[in-house]
N, C-alpha and C positions, 0 to 999 in steps of 0.2 A: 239023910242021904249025903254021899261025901261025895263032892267032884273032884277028879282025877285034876294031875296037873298038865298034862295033855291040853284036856278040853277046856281048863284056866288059859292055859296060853294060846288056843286056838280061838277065844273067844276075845283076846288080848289082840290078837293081830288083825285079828277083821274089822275090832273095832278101830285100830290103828288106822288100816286101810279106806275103812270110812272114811275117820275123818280129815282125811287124808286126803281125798277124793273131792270130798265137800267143800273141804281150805281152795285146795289148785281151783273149781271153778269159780269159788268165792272171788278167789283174787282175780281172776282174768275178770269180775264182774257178772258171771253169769248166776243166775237165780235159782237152782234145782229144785226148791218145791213153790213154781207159779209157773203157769202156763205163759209161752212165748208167741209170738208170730213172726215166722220169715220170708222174708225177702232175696231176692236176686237182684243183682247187678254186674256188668262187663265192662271192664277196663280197658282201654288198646294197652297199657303200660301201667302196673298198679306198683311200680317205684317207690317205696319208703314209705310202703302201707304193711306194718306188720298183723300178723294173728292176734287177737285179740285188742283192735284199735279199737280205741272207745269210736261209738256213733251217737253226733248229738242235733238237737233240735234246739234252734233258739238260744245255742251257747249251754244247754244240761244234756247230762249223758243219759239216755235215753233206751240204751243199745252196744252190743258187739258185735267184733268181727267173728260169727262161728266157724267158718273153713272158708279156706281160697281154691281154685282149681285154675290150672290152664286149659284153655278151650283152643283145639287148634283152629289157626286162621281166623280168629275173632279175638283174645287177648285173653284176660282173666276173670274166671267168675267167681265173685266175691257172695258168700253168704251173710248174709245181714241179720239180726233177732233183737226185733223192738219186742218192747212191753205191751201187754195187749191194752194198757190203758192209752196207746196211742193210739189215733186213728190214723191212718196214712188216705188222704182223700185221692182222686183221680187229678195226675196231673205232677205228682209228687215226682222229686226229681233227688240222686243220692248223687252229691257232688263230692268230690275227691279235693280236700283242700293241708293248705299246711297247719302242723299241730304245734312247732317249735322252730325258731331258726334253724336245727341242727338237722332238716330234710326228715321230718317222720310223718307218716302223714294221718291224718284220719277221715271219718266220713262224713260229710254234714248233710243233713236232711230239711231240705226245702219243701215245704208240704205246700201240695197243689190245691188249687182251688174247687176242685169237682166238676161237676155235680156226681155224689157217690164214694164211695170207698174203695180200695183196691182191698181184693182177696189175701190171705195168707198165700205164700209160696209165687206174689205174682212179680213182673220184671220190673224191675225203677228204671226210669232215666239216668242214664251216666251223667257227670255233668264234670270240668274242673277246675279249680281257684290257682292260680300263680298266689306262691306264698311270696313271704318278703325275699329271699334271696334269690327267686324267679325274675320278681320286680326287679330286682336291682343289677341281676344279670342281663335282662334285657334292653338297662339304660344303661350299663356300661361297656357291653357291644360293641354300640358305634362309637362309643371314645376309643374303646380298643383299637378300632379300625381306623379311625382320625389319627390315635398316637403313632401305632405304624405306620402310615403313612407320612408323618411329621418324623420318626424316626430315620423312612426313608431318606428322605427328602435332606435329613441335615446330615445322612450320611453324603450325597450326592457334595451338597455344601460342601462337607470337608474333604472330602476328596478333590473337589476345585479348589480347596484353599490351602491343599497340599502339594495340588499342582504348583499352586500362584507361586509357593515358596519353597522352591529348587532355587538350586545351586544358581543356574544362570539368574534367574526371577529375584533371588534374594539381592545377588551383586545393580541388579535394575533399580530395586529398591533402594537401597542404600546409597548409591546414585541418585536418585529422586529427591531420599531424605536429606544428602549434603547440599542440593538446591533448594530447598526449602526453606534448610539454612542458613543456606548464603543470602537468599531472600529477603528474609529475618533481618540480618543484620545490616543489608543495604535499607531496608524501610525503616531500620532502628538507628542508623546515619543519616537516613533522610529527615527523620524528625526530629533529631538534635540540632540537624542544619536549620530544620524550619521552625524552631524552639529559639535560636541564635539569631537569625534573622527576623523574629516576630515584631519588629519595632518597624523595619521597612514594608513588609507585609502588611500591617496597620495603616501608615501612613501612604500606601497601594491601595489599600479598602477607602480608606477616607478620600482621596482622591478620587477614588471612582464615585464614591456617594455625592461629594460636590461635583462631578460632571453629571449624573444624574439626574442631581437637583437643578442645575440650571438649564437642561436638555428640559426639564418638568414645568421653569420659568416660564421658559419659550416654547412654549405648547401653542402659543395664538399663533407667533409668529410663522414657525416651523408649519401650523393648519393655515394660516393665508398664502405660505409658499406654495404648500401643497396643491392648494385652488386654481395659486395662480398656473401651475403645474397640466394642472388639468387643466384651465382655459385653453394656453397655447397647445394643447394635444388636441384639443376638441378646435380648435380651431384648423391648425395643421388638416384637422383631420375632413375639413369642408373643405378645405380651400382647393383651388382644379391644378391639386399636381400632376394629375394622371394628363389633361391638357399640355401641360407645363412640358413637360415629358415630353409628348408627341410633337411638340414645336420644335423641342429644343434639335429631336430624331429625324426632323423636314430638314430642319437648318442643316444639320450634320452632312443631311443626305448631298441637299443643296451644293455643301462645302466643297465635297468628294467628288460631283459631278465640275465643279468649276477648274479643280486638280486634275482631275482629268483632262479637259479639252486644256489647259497649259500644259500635262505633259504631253499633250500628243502635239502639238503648233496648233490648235484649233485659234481662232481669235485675234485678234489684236497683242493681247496679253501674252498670250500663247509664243506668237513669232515674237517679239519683241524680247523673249525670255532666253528661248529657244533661239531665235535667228543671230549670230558673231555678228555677220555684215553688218543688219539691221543696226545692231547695239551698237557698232563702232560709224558706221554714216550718222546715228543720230549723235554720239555723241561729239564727232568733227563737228559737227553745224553745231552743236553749244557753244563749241571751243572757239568757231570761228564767229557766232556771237556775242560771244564775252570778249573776241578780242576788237569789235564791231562798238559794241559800248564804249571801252576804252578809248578808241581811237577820236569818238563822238566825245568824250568828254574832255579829251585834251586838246581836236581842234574841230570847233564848232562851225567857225567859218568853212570849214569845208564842205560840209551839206548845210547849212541855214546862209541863203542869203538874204540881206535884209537894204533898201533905196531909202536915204534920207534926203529929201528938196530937190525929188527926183533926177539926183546922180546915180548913175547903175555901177555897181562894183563885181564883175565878172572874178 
């Protein structure tokens, strides 16, 4: 019996198409002749989870991704198909983690503790892992936010430091920096002068050290002066000046009272200060005292008479 070449090539393309068929699920990982078990899960955001992500347990693949669908107002449901030689216990959780640095993501399967098994076709726990570039975007964040900030800030700087150096600002400065200068140079004369004269200087130092030293000799002395110091304070300081005072303030008063009745003619003292007449009768009767003496010591016989062998001499 002869076959047509029709039903050669028709028999040619199907097998083509087999194994055709068989390759594309091969590669995605899927098994076509063993039985699978699937699963659900929901994503709010299944981001960089393509079709066909491997699903693994314990770090081995285990499982694929068979279809994704959008579920409104819930996110994406993702169909899962483990091997039926896995169990998936109660409790089992399908966590969304990263697969490469390059954001792809895949599903990893945290099997629950029980008690019991979940059924074919029943819901996993969402669950999901920050890959490394998650991590590291979320620690360098707040540097971002620190550097603009410090960006800020030294823009603020240079804008004050572009104030500071205008026109007028710059001529202040430069003004400042020729006193500076000038500074410079009077300190830098001063210590040539004090470099020039370091031999009087010296001999200024060493005088002072022998006054010093002999002010250090006389430490006894200088401490019984001191003593003695304080004795007379301490003595001063018993003795009745406050008394002393108040006599001295009686006496004063005393004084002023006796000025007084002389300036008014109070007294004896008083008229005789005060009274012309007074002062000139008294001092005629001196006058004519002294001239009373006189007269007495030139003739005596005139008032002293004296009888010798009883003759009287009138």
């Amino acid at each position: 019996m002869s076959v047509s070449k029709e039903v050669k090539t028709g028999l040619l393309v199907s097998a083509a198409l087999v194994i055709l068929f068989v390759g594309f699920y091969f590669l995605k990982g899927a098994n076509l002749f063993s039985n699978e078990n699937e699963f659900y899960v929901i994503y709010p955001n299944a981001e960089g989870l393509q079709s066909s992500a491997n699903v693994q347990v314990d770090g081995l693949n285990v499982g694929r991704i068979s279809h994704t669908e959008l579920v409104n107002g819930k996110g994406v449901k993702i169909s899962i198909v483990l091997s039926k030689k896995i169990d998936v216990p109660v409790g089992t959780k399908a966590t969304l983690a990263a697969f490469d640095l390059l954001g792809t993501k895949m599903i990893k399967i945290d099997l629950g503790k029980g008690p019991g098994t979940l059924p074919t076709g029943s819901m996993l726990e969402p669950g999901k892992e920050n890959g490394v570039i998650d991590n590291l975007s979320g620690e360098l964040t707040p540097t971002f936010k620190e550097l603009k900030t410090t960006i800020a800030s030294l823009n603020n700087a240079l804008a004050g430091v572009n104030h500071i150096v205008d026109n007028e600002n710059q001529k202040a400065i430069a003004e400042a920096i020729a006193s500076i200068k000038a500074t410079a140079n009077n300190l830098s004369t001063l210590s040539a002068a004090l470099a020039t004269e370091g031999g009087e200087i010296k001999s200024i130092l060493h005088n002072a050290n022998s006054i010093t030293g002999n002010l250090a000799k006389q430490n006894d002395t200088i401490t019984r002066m001191l003593a003695n110091f304080n004795s007379i304070s301490r003595q001063l300081a018993n003795s009745p000046i406050q008394k002393t005072v108040a006599d001295l303030q009686g006496a004063a008063t005393q004084l002023q009272g006796v000025v007084h009745k002389i300036n008014n003619n109070e007294g004896s003292l008083g008229m005789l200060v005060n009274n012309k007449d007074m002062y000139n009768n008294l001092n005629g009767s001196l006058k004519s005292l002294s001239e009373l003496m006189t007269d007495m010591k030139a003739h005596p016989s005139r008032y002293i008479n004296v009888t010798i062998f009883g003759k009287k001499k009138n």
